[in-house]
N, C-alpha and C positions, 0 to 999 in steps of 0.2 A: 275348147279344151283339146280335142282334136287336133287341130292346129299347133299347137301348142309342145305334145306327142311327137307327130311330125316332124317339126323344126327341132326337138332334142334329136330325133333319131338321125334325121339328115346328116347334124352336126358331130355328132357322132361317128357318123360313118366318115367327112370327112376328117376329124381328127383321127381316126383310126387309120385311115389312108396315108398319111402325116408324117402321124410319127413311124410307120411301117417302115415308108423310105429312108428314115435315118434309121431303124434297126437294119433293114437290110443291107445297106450298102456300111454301115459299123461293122458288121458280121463278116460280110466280102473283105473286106480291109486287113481285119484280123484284130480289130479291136473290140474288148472283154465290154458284154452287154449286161449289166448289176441287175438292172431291171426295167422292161419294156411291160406299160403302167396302162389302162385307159379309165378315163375318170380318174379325180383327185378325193384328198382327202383319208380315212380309213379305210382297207382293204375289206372288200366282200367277201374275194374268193382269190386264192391267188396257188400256185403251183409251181415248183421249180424244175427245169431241164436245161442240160445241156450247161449248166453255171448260170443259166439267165432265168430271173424268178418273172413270172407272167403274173401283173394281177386284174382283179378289176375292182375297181374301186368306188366307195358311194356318191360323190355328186358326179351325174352326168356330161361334163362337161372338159373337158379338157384331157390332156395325156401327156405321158414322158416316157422317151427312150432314156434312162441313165446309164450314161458308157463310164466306167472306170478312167477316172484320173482326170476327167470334164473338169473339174471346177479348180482340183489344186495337181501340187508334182506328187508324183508316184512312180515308184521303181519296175512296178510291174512291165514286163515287155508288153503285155496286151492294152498298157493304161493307151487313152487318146493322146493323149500330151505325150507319148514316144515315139508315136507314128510318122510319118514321112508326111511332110505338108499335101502331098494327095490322098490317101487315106482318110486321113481327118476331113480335109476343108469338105472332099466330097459325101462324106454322111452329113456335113453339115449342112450343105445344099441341097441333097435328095429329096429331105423330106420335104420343100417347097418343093423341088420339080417334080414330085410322083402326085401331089395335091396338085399343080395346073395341068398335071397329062390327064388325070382321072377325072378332073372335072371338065378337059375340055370333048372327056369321051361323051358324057350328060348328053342328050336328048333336048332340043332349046324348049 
């Protein structure tokens, strides 16, 4: 069971790591963060600042940075889909690059 614990929390951490790297470098950009999520599902606890709601949510497993304008067009100058093809592509790749830098920090 122990084990078990363990491997949620690991995984956790890195999904946290994860999707960091796309809030972060979406935020460097200048593109509007809806909400940066860990765990799927129903909200436990969740808080809003800055325009960007934080929550945490009940199954332990997974996360989402949701940037404005991701999925469809939107007028907003903040949405993603307004951005300059740097902006965007690079919150889209952060969040794998900041997951193989952090894990290549790991201890073998």
């Amino acid at each position: 069971m122990l084990s078990v614990l363990a491997a949620l929390l690991v995984f956790g951490l890195i999904v946290l790591i994860h999707e960091f790297g796309h809030f972060l470098f979406a935020k460097r950009g200048g593109i509007t963060v809806d909400e940066f999520s860990i765990g799927m599902g129903p909200r436990i606890f969740s808080f809003e600042r800055g325009g960007t709601r934080y929550s945490l949510k009940i199954l332990p497993f997974g996360g989402s940075c949701m940037m404005r304008g991701e999925d469809e067009a939107n007028s907003d100058p903040g949405a993603f889909n307004n951005k300059p093809c740097g902006p965007g592509s690079r919150s889209s790749r952060r969040g794998r690059c900041s997951t193989l830098y952090w894990l290549s920090c790991l201890p073998a």
